[in-house]
mmCIF file as gemmi writes it, N, C-alpha and C atoms, coordinates in Angstrom:
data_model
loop_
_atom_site.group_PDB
_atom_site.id
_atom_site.type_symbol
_atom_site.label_atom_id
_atom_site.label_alt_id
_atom_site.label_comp_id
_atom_site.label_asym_id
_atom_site.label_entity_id
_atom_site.label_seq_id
_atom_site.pdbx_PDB_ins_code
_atom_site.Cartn_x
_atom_site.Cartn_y
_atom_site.Cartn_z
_atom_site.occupancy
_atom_site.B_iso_or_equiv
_atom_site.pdbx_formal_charge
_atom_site.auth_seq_id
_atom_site.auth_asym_id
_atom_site.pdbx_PDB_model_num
ATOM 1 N N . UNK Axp A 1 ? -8.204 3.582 18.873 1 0 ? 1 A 1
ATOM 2 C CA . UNK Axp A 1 ? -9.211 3.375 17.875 1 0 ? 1 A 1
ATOM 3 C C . UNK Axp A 1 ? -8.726 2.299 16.907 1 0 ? 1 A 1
ATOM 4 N N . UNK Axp A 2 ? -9.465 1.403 16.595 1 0 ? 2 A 1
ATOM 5 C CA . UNK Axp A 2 ? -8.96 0.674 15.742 1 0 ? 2 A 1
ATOM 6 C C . UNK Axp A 2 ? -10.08 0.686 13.848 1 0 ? 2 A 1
ATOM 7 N N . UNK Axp A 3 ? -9.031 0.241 13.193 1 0 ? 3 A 1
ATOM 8 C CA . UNK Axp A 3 ? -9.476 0.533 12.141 1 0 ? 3 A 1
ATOM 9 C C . UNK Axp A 3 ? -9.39 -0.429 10.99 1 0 ? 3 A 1
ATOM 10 N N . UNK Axp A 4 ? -10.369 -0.991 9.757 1 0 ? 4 A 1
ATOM 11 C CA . UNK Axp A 4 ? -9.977 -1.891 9.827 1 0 ? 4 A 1
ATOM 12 C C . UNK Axp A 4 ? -9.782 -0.838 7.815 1 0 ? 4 A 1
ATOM 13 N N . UNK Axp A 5 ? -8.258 -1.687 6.996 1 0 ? 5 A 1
ATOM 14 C CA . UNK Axp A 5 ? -7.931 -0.563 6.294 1 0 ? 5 A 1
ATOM 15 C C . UNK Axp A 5 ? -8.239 -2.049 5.15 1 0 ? 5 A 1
ATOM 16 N N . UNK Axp A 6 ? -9.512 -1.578 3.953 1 0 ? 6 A 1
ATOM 17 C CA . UNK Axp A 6 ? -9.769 -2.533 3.072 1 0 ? 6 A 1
ATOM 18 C C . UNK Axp A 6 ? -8.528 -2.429 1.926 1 0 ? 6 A 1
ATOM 19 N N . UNK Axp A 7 ? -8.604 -4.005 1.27 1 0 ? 7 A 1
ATOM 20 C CA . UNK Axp A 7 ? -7.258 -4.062 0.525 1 0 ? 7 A 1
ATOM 21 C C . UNK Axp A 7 ? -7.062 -2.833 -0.963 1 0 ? 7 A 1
ATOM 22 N N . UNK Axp A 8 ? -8.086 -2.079 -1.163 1 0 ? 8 A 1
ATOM 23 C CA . UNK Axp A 8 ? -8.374 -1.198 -2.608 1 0 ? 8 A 1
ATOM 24 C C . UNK Axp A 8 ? -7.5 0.076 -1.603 1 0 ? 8 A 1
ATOM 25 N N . UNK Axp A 9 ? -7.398 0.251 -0.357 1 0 ? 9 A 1
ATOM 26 C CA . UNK Axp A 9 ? -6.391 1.343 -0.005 1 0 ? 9 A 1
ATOM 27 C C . UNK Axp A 9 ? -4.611 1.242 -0.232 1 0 ? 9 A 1
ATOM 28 N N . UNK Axp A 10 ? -4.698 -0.525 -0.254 1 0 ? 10 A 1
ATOM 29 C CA . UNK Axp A 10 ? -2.843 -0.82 -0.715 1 0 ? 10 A 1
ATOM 30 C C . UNK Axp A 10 ? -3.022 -0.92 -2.31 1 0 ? 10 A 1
ATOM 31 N N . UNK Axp A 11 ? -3.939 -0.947 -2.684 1 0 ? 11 A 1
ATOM 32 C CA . UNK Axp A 11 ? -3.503 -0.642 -4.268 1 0 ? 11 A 1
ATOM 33 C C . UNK Axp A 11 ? -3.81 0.496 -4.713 1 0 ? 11 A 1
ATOM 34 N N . UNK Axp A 12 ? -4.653 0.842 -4.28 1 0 ? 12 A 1
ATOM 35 C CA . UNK Axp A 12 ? -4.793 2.679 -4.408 1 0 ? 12 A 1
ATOM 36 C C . UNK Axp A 12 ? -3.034 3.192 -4.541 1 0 ? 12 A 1
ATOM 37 N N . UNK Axp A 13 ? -2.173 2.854 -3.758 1 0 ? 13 A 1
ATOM 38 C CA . UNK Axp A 13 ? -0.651 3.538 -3.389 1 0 ? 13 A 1
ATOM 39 C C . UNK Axp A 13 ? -0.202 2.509 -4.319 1 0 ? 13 A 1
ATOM 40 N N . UNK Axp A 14 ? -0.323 1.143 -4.581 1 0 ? 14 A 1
ATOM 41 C CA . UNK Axp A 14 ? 0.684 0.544 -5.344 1 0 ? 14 A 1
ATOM 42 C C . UNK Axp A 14 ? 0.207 0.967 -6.899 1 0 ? 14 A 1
ATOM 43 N N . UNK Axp A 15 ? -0.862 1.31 -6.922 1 0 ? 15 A 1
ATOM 44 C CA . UNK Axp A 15 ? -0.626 2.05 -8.346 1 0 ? 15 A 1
ATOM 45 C C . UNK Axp A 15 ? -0.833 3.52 -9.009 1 0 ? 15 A 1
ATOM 46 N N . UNK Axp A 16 ? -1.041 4.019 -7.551 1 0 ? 16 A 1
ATOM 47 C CA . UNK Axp A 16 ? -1.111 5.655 -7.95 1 0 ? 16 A 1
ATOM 48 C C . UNK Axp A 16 ? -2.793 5.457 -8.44 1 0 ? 16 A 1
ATOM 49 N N . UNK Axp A 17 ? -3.424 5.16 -8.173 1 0 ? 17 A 1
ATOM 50 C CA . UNK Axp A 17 ? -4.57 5.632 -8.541 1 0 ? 17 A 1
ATOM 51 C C . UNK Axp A 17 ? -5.352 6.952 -8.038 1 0 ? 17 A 1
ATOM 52 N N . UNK Axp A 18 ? -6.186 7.635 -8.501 1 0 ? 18 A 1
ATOM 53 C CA . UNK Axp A 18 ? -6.559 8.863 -8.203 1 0 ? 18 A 1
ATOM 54 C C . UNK Axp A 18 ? -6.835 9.201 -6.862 1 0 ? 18 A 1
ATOM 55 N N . UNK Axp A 19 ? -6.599 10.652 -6.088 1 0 ? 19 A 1
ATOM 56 C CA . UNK Axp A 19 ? -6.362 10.437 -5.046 1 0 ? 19 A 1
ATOM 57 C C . UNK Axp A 19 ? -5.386 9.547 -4.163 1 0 ? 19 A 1
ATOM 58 N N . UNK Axp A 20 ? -4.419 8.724 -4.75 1 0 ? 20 A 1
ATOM 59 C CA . UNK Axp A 20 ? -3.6 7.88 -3.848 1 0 ? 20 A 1
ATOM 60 C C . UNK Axp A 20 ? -2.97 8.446 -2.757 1 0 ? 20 A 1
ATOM 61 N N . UNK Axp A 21 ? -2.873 9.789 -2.189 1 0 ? 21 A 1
ATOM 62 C CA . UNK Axp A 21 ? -2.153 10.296 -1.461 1 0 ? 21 A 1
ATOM 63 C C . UNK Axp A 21 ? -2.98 10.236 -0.229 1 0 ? 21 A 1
ATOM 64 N N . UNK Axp A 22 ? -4.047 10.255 -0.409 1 0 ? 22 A 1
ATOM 65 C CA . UNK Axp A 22 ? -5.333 9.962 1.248 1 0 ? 22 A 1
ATOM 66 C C . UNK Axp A 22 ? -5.075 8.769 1.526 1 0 ? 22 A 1
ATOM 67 N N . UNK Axp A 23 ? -4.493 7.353 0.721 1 0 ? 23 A 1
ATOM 68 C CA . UNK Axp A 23 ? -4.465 6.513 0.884 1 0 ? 23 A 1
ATOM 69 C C . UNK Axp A 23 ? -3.604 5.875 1.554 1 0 ? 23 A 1
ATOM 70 N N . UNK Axp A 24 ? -2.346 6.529 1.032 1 0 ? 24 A 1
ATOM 71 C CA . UNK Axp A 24 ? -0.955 6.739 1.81 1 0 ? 24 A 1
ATOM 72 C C . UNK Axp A 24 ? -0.972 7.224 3.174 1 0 ? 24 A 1
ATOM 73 N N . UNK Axp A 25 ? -1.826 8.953 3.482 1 0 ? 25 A 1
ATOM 74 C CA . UNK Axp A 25 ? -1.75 8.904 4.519 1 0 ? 25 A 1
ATOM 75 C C . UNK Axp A 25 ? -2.605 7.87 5.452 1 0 ? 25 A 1
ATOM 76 N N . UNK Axp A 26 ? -3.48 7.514 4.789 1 0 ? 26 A 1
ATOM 77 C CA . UNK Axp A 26 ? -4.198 6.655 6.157 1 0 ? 26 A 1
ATOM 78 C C . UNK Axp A 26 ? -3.487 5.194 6.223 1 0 ? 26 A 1
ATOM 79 N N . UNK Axp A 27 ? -2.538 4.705 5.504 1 0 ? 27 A 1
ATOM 80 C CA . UNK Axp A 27 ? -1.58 3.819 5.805 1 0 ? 27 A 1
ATOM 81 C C . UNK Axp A 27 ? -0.488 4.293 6.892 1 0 ? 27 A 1
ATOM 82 N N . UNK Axp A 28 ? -0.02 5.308 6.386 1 0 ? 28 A 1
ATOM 83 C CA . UNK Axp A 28 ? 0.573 5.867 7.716 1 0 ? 28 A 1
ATOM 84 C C . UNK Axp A 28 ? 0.539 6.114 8.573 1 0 ? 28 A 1
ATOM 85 N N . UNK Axp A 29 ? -0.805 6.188 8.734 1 0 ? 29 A 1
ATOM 86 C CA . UNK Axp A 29 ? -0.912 7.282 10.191 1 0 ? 29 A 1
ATOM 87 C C . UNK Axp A 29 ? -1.71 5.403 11.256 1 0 ? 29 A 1
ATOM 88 N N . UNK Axp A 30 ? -2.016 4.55 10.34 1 0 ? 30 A 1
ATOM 89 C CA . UNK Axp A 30 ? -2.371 3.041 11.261 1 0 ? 30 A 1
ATOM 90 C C . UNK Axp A 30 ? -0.954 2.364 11.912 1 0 ? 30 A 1
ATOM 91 N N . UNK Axp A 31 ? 0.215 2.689 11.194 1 0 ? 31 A 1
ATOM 92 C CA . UNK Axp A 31 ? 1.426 2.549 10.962 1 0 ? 31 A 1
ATOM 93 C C . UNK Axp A 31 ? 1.936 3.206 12.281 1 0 ? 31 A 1
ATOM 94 N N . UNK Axp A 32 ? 1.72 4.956 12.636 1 0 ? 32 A 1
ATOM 95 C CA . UNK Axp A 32 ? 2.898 5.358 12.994 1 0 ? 32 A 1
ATOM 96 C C . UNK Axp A 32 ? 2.188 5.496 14.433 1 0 ? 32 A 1
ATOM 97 N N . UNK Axp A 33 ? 0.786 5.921 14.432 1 0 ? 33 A 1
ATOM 98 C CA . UNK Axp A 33 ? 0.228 6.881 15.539 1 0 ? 33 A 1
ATOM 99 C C . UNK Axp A 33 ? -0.33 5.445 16.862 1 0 ? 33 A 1
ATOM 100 N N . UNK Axp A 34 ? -0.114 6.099 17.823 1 0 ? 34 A 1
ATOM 101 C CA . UNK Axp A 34 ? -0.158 5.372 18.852 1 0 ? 34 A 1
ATOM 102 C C . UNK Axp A 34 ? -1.554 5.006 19.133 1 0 ? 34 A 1
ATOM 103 N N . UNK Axp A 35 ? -2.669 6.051 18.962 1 0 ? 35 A 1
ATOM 104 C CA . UNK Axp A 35 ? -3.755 5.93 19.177 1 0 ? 35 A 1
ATOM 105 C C . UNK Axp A 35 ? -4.965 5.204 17.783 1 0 ? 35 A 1
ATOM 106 N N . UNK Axp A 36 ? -4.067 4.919 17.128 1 0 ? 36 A 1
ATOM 107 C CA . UNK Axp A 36 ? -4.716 4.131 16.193 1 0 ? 36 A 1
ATOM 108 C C . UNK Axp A 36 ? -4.135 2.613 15.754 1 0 ? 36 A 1
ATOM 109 N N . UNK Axp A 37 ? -5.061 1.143 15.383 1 0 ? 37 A 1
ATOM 110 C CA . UNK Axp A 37 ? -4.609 0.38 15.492 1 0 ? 37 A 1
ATOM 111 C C . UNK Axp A 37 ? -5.23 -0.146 14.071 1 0 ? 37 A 1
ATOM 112 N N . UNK Axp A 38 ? -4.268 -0.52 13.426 1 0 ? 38 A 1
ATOM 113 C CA . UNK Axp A 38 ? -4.97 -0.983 12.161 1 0 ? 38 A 1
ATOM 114 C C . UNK Axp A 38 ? -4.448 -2.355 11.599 1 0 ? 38 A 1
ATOM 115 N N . UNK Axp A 39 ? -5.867 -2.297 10.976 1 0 ? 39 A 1
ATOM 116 C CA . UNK Axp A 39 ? -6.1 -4.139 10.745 1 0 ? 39 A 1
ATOM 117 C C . UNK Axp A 39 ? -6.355 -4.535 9.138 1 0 ? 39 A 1
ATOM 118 N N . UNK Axp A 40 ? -6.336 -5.919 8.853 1 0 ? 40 A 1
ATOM 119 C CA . UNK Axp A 40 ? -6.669 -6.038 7.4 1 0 ? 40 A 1
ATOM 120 C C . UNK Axp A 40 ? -7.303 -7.295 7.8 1 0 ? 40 A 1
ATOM 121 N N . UNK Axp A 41 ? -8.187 -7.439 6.389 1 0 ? 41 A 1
ATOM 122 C CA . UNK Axp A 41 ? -8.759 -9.066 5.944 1 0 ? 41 A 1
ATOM 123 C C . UNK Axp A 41 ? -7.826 -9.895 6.183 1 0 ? 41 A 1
ATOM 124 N N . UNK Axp A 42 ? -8.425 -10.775 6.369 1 0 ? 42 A 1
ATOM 125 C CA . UNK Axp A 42 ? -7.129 -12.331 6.481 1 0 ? 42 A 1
ATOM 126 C C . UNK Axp A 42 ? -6.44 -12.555 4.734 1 0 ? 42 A 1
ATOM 127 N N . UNK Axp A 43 ? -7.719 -11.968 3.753 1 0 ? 43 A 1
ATOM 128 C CA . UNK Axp A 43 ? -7.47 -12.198 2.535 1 0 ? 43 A 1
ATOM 129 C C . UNK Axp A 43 ? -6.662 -11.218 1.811 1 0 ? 43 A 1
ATOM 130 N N . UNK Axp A 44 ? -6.275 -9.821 2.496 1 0 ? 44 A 1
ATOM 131 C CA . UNK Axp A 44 ? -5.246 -8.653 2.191 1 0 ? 44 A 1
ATOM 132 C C . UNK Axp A 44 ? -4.462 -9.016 1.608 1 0 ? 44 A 1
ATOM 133 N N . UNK Axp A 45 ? -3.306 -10.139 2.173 1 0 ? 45 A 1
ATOM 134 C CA . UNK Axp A 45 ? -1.98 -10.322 1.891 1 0 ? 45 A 1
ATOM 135 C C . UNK Axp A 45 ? -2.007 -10.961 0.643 1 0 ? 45 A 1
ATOM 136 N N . UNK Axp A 46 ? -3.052 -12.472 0.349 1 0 ? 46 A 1
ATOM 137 C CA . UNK Axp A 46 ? -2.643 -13.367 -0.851 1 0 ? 46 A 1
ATOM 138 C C . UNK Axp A 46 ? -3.714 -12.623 -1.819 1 0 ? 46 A 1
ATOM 139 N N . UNK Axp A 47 ? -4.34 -11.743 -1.797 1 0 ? 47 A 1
ATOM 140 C CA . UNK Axp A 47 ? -5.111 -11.008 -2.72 1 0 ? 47 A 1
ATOM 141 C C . UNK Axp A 47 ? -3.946 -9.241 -3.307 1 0 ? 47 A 1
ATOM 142 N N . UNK Axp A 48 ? -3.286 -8.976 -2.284 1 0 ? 48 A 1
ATOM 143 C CA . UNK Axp A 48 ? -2.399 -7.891 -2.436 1 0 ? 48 A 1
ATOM 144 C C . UNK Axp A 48 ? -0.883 -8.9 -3.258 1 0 ? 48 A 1
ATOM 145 N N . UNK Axp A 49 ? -0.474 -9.973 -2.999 1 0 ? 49 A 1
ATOM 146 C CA . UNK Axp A 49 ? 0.313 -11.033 -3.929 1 0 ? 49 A 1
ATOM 147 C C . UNK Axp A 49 ? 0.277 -11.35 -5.069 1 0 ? 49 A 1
ATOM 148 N N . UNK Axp A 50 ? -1.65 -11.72 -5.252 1 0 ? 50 A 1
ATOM 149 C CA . UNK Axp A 50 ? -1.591 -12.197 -6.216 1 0 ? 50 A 1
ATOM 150 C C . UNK Axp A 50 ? -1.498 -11.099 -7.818 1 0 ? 50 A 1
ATOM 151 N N . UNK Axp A 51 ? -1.762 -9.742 -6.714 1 0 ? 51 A 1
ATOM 152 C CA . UNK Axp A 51 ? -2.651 -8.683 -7.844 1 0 ? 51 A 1
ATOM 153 C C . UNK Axp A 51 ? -0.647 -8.461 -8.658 1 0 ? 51 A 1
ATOM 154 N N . UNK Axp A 52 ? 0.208 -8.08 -6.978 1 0 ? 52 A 1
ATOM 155 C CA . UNK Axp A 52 ? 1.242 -8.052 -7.634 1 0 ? 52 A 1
ATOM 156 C C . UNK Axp A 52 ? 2.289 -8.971 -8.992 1 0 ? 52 A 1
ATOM 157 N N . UNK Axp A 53 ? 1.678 -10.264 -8.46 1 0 ? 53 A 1
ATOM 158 C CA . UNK Axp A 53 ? 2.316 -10.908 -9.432 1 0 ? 53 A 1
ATOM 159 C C . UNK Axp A 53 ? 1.617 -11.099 -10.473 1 0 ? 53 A 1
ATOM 160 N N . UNK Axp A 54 ? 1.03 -10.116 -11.439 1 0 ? 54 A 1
ATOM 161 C CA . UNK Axp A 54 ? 0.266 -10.381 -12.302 1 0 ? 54 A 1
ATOM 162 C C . UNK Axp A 54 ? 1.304 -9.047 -13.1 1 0 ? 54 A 1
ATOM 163 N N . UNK Axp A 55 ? 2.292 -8.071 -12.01 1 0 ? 55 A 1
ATOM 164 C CA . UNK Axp A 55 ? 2.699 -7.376 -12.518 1 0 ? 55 A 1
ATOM 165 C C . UNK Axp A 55 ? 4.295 -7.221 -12.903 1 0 ? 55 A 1
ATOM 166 N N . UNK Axp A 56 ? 4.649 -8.354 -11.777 1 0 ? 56 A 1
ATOM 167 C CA . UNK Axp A 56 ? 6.233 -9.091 -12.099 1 0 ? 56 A 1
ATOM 168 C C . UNK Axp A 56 ? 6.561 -10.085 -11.745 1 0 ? 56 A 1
ATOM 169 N N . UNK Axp A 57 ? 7.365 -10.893 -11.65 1 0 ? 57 A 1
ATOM 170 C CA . UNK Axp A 57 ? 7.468 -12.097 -11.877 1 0 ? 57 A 1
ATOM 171 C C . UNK Axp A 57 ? 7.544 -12.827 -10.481 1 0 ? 57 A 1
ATOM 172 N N . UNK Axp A 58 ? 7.231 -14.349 -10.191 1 0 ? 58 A 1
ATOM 173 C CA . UNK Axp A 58 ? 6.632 -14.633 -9.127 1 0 ? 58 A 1
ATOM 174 C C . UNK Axp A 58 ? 7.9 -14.677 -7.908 1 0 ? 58 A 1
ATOM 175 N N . UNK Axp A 59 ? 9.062 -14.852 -8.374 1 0 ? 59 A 1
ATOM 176 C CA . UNK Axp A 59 ? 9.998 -14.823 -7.391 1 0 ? 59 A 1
ATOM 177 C C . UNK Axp A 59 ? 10.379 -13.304 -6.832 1 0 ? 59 A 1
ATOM 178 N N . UNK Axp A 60 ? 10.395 -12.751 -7.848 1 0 ? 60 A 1
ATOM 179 C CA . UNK Axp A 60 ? 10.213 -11.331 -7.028 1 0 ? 60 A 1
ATOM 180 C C . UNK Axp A 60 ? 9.518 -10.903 -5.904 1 0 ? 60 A 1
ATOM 181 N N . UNK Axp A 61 ? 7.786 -11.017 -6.627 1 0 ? 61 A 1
ATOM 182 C CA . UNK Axp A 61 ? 6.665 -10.821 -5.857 1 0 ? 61 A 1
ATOM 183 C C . UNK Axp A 61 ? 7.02 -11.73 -4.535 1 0 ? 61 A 1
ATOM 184 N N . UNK Axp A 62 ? 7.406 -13.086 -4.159 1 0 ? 62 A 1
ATOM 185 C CA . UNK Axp A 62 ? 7.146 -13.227 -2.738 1 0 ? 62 A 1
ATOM 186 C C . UNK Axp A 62 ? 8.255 -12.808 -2.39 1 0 ? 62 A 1
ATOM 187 N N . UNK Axp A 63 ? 9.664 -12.374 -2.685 1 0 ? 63 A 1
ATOM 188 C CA . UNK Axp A 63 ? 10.919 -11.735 -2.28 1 0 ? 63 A 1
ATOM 189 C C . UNK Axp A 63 ? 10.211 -10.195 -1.342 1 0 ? 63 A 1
ATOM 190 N N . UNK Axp A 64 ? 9.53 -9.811 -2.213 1 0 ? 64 A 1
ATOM 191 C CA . UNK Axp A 64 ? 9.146 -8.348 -1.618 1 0 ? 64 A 1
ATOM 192 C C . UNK Axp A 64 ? 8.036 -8.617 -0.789 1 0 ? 64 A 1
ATOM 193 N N . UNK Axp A 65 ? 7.309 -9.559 -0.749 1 0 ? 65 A 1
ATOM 194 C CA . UNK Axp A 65 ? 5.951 -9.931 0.573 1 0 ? 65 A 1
ATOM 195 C C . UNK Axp A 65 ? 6.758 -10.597 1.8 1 0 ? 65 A 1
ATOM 196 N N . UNK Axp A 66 ? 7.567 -10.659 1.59 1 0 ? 66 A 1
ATOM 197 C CA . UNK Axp A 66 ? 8.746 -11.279 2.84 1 0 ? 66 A 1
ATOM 198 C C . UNK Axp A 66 ? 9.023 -10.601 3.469 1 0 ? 66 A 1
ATOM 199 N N . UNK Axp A 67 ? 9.369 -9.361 2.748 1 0 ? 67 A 1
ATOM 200 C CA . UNK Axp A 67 ? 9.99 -8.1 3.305 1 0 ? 67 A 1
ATOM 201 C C . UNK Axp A 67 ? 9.162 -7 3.702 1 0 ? 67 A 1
ATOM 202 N N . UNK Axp A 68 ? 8.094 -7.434 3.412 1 0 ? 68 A 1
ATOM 203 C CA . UNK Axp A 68 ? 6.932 -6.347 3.884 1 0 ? 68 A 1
ATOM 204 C C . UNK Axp A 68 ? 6.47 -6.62 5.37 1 0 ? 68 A 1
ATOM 205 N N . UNK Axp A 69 ? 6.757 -5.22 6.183 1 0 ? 69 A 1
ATOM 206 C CA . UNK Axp A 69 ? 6.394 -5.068 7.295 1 0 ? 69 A 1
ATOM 207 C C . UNK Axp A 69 ? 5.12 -4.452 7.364 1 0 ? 69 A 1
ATOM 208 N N . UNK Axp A 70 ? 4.285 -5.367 7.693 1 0 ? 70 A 1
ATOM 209 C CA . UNK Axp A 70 ? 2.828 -5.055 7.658 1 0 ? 70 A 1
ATOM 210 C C . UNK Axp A 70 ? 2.431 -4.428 9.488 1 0 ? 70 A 1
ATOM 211 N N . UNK Axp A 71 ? 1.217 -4.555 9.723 1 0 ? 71 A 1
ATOM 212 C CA . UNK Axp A 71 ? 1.109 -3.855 10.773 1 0 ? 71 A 1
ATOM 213 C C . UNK Axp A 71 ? 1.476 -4.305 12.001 1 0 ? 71 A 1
């Protein structure tokens, strides 16, 4: 099954917003489970970047998008 996971579910977890824990699991489970295949916007990554670096500083922010193992 594939699924496609909109970018308000990675900030849902990057900031704890209400409910963030449904959000988490359905990151996980695109992540771990064999029978599911999950996808993002082309615009996920520099829209999930930019939101971060609004929250620390810009060398950080692409230090940690480097290191992010996405799907």
């Amino acid at each position: 099954m594939n699924i496609l996971v909109d970018v308000n579910v990675f900030i849902d977890v990057m900031t704890k917003r209400a409910n963030w824990q449904g959000s988490l699991r359905t990151l996980n489970l695109a992540r771990t489970s064999p029978e599911i295949e999950g996808w993002t916007s082309a615009l996920t990554v520099p829209l999930l970047y930019f939101f971060r670096l609004r929250v620390i500083e810009e060398k950080q922010a692409r230090m940690r998008w480097k290191s992010c193992s996405c799907f």
